[in-house]
N, CA, C and O atoms as a Maestro MAE file, in Angstrom:
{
 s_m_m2io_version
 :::
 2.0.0
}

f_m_ct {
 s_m_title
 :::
 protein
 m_atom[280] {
  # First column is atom index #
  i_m_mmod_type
  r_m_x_coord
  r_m_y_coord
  r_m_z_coord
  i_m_residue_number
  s_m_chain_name
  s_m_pdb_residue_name
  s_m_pdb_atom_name
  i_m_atomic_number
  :::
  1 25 33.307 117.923 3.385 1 A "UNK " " N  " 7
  2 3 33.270 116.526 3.042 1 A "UNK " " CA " 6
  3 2 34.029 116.206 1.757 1 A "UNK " " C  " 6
  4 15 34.408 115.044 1.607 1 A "UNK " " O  " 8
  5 25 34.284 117.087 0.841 2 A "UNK " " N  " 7
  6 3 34.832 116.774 -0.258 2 A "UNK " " CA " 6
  7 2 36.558 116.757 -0.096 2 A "UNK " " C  " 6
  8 15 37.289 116.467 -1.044 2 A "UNK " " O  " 8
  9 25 37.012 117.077 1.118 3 A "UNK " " N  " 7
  10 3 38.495 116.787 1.179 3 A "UNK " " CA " 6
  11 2 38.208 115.218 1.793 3 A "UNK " " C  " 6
  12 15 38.890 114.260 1.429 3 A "UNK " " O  " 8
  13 25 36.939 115.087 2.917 4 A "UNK " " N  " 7
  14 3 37.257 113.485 3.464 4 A "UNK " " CA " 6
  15 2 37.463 112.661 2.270 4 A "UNK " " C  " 6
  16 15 38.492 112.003 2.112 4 A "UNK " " O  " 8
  17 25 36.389 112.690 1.331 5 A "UNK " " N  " 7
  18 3 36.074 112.079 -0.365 5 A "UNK " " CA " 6
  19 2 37.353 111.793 -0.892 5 A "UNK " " C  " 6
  20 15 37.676 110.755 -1.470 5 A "UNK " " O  " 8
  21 25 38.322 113.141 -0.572 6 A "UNK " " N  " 7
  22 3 39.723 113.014 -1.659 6 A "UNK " " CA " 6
  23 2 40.640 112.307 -0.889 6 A "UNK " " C  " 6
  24 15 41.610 111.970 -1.569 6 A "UNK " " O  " 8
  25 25 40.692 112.003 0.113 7 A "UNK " " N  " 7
  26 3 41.506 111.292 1.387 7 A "UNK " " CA " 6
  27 2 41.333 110.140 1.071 7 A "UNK " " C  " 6
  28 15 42.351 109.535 0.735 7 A "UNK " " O  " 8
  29 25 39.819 109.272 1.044 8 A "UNK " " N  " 7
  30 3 39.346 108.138 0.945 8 A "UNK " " CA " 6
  31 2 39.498 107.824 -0.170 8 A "UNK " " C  " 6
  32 15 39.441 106.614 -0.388 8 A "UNK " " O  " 8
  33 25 39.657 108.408 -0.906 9 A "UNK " " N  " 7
  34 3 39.164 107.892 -2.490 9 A "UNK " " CA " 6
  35 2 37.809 107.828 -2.607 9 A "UNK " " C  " 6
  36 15 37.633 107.105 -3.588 9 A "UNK " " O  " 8
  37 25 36.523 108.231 -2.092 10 A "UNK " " N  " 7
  38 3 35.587 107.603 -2.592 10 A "UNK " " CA " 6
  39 2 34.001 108.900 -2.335 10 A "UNK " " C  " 6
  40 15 34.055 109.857 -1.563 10 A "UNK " " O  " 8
  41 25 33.141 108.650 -2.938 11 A "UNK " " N  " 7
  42 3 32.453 109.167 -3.182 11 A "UNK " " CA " 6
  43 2 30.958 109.069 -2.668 11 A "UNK " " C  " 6
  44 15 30.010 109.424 -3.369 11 A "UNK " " O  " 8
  45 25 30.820 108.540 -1.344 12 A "UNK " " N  " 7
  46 3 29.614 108.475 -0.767 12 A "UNK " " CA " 6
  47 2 30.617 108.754 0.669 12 A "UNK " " C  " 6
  48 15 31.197 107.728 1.024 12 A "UNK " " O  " 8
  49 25 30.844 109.749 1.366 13 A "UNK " " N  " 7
  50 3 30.808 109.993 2.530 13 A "UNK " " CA " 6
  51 2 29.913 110.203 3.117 13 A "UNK " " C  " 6
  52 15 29.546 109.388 3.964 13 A "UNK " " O  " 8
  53 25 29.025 111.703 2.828 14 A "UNK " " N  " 7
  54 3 28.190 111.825 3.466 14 A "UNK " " CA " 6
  55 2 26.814 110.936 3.833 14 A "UNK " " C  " 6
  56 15 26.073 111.145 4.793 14 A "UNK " " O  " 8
  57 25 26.643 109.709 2.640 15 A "UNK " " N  " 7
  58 3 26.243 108.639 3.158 15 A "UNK " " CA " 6
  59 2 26.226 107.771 3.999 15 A "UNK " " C  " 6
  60 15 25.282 107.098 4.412 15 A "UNK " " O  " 8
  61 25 27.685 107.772 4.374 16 A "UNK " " N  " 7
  62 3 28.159 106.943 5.061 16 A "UNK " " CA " 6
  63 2 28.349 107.251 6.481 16 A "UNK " " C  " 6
  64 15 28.555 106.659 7.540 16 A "UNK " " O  " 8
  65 25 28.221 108.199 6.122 17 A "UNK " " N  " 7
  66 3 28.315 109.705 7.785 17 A "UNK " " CA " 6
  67 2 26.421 108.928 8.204 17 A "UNK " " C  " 6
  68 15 25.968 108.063 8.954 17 A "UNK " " O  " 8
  69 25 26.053 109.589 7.510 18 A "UNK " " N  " 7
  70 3 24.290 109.883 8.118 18 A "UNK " " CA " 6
  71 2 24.082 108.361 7.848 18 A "UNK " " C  " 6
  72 15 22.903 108.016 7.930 18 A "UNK " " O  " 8
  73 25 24.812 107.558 7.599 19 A "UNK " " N  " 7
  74 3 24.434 105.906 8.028 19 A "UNK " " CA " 6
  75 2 24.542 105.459 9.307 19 A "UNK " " C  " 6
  76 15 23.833 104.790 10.059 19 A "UNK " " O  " 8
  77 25 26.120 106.251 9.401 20 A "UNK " " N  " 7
  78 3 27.000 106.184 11.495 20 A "UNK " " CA " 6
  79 2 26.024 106.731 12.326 20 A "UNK " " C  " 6
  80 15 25.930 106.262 13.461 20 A "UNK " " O  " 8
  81 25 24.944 108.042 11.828 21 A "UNK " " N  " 7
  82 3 24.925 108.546 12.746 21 A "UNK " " CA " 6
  83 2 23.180 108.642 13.421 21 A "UNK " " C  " 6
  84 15 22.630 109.191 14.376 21 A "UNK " " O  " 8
  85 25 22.637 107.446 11.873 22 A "UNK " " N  " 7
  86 3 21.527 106.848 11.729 22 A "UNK " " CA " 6
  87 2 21.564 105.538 12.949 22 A "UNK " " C  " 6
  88 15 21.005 105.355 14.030 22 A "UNK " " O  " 8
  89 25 22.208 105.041 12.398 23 A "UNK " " N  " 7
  90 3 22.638 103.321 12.728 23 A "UNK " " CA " 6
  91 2 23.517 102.774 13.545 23 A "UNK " " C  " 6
  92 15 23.647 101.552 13.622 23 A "UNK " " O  " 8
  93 25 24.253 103.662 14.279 24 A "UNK " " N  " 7
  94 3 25.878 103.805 14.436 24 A "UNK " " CA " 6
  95 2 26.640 102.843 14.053 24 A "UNK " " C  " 6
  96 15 26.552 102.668 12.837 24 A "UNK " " O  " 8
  97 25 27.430 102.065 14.633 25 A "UNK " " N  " 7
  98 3 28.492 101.111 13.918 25 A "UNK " " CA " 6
  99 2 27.940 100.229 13.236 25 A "UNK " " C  " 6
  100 15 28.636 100.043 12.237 25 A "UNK " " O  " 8
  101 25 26.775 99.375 13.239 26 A "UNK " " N  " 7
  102 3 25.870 98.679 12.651 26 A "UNK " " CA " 6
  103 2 25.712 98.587 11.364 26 A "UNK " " C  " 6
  104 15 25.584 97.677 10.544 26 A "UNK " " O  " 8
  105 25 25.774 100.552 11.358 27 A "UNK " " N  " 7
  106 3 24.877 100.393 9.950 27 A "UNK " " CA " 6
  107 2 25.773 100.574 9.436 27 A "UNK " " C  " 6
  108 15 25.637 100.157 8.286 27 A "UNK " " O  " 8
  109 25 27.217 101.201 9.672 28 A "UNK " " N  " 7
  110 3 28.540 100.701 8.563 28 A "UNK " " CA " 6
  111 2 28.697 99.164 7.925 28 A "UNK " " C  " 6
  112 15 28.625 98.856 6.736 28 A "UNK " " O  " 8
  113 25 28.958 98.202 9.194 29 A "UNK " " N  " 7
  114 3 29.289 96.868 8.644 29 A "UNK " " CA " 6
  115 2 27.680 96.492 7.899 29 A "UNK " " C  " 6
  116 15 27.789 95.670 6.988 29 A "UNK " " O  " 8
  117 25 26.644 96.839 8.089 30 A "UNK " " N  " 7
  118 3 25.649 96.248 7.193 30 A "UNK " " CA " 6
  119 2 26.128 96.994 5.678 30 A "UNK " " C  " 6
  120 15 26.147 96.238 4.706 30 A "UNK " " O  " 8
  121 25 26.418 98.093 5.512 31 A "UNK " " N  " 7
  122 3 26.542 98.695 4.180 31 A "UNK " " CA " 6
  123 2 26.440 97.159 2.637 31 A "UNK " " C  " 6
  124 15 27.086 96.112 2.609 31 A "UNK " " O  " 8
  125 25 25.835 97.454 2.039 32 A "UNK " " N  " 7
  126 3 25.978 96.288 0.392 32 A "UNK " " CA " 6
  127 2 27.250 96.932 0.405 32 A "UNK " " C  " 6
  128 15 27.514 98.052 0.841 32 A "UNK " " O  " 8
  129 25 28.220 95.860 -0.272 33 A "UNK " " N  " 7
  130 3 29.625 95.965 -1.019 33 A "UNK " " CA " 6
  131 2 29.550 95.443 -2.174 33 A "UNK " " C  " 6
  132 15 28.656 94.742 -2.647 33 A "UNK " " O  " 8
  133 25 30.511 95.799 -2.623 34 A "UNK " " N  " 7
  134 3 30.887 94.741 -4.061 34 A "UNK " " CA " 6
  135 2 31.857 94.060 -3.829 34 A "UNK " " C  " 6
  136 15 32.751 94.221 -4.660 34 A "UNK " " O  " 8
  137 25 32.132 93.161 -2.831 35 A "UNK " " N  " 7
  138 3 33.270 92.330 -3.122 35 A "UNK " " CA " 6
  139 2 32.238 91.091 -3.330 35 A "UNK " " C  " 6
  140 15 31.026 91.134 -3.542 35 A "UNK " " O  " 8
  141 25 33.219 89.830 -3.184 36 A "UNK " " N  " 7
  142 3 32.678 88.654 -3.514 36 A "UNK " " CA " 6
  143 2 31.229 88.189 -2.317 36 A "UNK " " C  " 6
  144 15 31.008 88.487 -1.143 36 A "UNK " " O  " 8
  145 25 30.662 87.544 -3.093 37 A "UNK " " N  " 7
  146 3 29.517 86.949 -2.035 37 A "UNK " " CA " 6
  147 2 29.871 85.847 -1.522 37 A "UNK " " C  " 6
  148 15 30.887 85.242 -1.863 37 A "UNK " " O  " 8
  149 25 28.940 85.411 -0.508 38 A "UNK " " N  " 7
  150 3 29.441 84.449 0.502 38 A "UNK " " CA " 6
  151 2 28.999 82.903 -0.028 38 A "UNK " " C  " 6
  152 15 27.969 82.575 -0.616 38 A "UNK " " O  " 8
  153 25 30.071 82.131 0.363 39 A "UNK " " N  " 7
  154 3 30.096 80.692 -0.758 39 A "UNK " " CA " 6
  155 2 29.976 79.874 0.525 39 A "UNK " " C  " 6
  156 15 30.824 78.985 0.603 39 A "UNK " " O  " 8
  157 25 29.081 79.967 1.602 40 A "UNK " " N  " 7
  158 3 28.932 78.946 3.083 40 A "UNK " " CA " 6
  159 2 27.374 79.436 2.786 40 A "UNK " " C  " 6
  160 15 26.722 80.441 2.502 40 A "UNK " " O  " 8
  161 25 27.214 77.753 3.101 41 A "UNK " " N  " 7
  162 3 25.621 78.125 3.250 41 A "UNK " " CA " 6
  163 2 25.618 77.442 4.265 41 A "UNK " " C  " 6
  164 15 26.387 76.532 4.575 41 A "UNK " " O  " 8
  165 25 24.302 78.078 5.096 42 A "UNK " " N  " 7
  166 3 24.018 78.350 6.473 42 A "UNK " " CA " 6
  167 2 24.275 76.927 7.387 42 A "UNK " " C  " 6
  168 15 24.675 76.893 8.551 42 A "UNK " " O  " 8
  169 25 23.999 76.000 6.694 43 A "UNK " " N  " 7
  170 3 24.499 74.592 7.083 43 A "UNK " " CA " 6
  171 2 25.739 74.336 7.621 43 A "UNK " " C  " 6
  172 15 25.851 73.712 8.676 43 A "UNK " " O  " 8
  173 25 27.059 74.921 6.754 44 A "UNK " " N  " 7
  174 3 28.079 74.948 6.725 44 A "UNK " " CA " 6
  175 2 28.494 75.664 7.917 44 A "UNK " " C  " 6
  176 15 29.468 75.227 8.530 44 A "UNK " " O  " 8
  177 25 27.751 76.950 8.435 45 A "UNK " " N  " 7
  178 3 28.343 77.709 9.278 45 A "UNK " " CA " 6
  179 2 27.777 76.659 10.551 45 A "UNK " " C  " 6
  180 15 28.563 76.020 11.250 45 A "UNK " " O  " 8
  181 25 26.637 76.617 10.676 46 A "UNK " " N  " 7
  182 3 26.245 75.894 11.884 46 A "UNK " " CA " 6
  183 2 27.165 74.822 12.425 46 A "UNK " " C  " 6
  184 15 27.653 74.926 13.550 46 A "UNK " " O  " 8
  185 25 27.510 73.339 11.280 47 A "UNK " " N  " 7
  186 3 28.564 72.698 11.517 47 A "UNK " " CA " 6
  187 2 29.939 73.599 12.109 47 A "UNK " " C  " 6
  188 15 30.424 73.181 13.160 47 A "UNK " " O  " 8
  189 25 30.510 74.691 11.533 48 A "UNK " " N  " 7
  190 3 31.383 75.078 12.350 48 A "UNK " " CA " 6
  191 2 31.472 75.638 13.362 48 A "UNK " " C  " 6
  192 15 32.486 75.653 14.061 48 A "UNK " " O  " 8
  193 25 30.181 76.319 13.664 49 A "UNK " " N  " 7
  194 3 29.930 76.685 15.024 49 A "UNK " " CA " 6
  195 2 29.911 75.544 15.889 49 A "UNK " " C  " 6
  196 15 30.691 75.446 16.837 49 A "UNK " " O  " 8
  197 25 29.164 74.788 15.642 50 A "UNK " " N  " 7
  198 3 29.127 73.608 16.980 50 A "UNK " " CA " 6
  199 2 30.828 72.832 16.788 50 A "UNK " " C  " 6
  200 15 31.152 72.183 17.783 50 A "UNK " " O  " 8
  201 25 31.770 72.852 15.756 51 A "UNK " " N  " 7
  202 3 32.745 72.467 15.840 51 A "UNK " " CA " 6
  203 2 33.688 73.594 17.322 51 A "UNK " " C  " 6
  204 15 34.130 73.230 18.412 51 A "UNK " " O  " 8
  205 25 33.668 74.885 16.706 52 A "UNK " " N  " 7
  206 3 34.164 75.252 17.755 52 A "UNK " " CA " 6
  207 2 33.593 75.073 19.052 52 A "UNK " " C  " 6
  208 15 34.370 74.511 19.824 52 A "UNK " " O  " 8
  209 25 32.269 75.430 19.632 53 A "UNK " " N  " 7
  210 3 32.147 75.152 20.344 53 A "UNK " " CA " 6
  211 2 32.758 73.800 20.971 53 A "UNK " " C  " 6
  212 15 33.451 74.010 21.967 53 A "UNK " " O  " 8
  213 25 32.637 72.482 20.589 54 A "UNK " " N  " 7
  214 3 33.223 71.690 21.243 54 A "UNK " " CA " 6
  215 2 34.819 71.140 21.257 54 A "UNK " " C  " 6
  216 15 35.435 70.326 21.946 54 A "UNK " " O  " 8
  217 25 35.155 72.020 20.131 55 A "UNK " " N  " 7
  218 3 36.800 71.704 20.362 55 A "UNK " " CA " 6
  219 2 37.576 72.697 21.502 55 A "UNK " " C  " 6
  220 15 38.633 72.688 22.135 55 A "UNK " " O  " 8
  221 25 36.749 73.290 21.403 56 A "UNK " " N  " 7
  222 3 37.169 74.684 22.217 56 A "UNK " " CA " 6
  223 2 38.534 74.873 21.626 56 A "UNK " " C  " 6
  224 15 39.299 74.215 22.332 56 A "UNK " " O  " 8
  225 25 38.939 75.233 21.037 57 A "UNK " " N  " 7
  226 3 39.840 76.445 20.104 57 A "UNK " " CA " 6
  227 2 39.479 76.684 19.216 57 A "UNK " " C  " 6
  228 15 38.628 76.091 18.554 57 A "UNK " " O  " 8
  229 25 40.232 77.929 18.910 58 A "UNK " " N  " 7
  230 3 40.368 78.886 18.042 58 A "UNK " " CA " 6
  231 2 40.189 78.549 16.839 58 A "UNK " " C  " 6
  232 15 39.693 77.423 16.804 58 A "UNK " " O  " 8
  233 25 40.375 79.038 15.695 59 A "UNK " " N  " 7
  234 3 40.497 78.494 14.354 59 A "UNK " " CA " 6
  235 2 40.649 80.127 13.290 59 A "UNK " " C  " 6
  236 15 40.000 81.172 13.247 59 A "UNK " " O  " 8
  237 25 41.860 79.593 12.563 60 A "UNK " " N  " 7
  238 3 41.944 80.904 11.076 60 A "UNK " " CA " 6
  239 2 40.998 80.646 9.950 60 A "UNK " " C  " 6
  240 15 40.614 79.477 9.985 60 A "UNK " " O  " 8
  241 25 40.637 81.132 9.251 61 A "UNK " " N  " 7
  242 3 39.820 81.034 8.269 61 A "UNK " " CA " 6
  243 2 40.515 79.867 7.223 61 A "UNK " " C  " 6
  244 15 39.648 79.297 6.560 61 A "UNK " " O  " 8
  245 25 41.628 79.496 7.004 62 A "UNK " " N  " 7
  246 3 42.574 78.612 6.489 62 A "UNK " " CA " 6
  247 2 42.299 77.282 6.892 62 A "UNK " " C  " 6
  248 15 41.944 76.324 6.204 62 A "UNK " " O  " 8
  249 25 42.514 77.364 8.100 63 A "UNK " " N  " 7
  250 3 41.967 76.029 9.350 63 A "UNK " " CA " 6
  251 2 40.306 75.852 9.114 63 A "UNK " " C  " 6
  252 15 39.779 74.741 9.071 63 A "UNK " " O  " 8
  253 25 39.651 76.966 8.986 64 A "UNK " " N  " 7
  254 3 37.933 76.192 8.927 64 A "UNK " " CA " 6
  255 2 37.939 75.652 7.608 64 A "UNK " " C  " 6
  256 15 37.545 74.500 7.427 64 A "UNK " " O  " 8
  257 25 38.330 76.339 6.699 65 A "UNK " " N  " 7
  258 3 37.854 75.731 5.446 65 A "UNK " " CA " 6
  259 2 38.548 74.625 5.233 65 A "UNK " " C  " 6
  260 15 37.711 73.743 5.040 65 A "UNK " " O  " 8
  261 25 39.576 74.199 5.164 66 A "UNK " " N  " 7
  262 3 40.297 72.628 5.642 66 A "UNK " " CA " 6
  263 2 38.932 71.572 6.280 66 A "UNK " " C  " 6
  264 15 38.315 70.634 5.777 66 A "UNK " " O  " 8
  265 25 38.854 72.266 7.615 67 A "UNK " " N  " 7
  266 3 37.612 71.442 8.746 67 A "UNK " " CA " 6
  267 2 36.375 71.188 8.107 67 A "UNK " " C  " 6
  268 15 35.622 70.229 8.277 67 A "UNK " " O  " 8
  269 25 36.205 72.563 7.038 68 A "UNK " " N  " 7
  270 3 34.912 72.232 6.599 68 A "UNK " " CA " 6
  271 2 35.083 71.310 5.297 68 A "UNK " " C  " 6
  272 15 34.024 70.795 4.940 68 A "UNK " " O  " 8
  273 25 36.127 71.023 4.574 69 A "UNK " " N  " 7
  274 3 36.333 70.120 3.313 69 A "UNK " " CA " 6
  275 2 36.506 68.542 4.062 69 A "UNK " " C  " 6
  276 15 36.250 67.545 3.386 69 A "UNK " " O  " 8
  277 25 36.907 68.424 5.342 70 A "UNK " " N  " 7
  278 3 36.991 67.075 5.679 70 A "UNK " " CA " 6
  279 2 35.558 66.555 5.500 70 A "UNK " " C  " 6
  280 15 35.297 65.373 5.726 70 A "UNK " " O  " 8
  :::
 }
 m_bond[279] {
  # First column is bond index #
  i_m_from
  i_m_to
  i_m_order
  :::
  1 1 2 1
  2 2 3 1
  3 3 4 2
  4 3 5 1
  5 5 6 1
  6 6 7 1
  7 7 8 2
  8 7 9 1
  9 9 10 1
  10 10 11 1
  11 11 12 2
  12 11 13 1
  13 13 14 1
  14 14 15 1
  15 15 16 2
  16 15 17 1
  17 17 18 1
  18 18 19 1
  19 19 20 2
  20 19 21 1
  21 21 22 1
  22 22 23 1
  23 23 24 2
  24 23 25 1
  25 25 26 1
  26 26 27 1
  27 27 28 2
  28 27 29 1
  29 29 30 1
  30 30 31 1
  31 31 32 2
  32 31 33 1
  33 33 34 1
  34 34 35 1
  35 35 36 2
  36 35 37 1
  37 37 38 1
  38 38 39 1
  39 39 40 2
  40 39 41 1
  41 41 42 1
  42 42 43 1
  43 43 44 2
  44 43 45 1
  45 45 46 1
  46 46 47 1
  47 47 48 2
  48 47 49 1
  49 49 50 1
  50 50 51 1
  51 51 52 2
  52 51 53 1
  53 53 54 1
  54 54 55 1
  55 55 56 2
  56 55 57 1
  57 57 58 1
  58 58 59 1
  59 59 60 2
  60 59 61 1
  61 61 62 1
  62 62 63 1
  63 63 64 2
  64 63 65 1
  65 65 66 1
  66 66 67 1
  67 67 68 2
  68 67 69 1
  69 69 70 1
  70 70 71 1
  71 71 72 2
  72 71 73 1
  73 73 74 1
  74 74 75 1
  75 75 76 2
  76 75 77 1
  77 77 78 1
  78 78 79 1
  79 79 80 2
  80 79 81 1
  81 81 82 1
  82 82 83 1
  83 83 84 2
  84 83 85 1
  85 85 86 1
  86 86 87 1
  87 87 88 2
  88 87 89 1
  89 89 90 1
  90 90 91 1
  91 91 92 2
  92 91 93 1
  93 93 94 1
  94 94 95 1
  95 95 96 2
  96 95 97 1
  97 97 98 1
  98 98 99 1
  99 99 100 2
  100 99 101 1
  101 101 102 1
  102 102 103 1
  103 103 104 2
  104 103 105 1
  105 105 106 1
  106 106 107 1
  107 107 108 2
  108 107 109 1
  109 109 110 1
  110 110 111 1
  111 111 112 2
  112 111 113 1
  113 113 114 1
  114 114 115 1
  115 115 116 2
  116 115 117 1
  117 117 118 1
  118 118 119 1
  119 119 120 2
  120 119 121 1
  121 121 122 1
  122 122 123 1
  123 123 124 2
  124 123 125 1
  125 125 126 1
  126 126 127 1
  127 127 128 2
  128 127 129 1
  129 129 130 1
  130 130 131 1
  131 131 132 2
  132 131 133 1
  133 133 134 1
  134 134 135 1
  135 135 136 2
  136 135 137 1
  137 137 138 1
  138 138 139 1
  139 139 140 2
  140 139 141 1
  141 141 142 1
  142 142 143 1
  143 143 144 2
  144 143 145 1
  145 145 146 1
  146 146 147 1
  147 147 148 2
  148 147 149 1
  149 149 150 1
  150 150 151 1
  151 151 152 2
  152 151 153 1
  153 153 154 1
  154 154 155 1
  155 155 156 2
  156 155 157 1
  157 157 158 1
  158 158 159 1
  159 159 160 2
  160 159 161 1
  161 161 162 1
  162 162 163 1
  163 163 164 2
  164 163 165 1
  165 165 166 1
  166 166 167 1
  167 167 168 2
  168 167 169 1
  169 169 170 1
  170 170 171 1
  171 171 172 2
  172 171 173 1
  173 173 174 1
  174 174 175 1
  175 175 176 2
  176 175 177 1
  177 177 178 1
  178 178 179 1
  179 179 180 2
  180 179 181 1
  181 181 182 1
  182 182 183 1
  183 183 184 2
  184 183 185 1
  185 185 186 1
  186 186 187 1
  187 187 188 2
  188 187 189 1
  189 189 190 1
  190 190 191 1
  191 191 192 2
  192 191 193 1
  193 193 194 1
  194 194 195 1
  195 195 196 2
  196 195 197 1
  197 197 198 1
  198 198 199 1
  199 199 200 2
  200 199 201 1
  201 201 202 1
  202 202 203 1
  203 203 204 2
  204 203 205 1
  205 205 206 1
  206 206 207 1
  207 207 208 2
  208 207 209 1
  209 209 210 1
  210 210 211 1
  211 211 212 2
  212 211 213 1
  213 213 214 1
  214 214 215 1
  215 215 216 2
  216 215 217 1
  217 217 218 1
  218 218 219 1
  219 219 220 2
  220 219 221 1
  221 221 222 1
  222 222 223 1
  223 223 224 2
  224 223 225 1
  225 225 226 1
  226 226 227 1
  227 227 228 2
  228 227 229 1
  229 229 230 1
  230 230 231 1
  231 231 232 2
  232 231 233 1
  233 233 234 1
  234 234 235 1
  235 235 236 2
  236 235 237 1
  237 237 238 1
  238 238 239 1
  239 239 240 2
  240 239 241 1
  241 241 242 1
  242 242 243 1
  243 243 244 2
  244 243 245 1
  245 245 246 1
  246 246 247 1
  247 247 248 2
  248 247 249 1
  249 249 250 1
  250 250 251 1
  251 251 252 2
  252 251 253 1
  253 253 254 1
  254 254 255 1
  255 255 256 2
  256 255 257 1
  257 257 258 1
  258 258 259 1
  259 259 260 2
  260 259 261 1
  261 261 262 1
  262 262 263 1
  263 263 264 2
  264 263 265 1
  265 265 266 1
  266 266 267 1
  267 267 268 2
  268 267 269 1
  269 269 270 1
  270 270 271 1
  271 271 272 2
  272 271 273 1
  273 273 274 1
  274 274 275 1
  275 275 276 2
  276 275 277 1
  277 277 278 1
  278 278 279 1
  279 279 280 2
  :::
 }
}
């Protein structure tokens, strides 16, 4: 594990192993991060859900937040 570590750069593999193999793909994307936290509150998402739903298309993350400032 300590060559995967030097590959990745990083220092919880085997965590991250016995998370996959705990949780499988799940429990990767649940992992805490440190990037930024989420600035939509739950209101916000709902409005865009029922937006897509009834426009029926697609939308980039560029395009919702536009939709959601109108």
């Amino acid at each position: 594990m300590p060559a995967i570590a030097g590959i990745f750069e990083c220092h919880t593999v085997r965590a991250t192993i016995r998370r996959w193999q705990a949780e499988g793909l799940g429990g990767l994307w649940q992992a805490p991060g440190r990037g930024a936290k989420a600035k939509w509150a739950e209101a916000d998402l709902q409005y865009l859900e029922k937006c897509l739903e009834l426009d029926g298309r697609t939308y980039n993350t560029h395009q919702l937040a536009i939709k959601l400032s109108q």
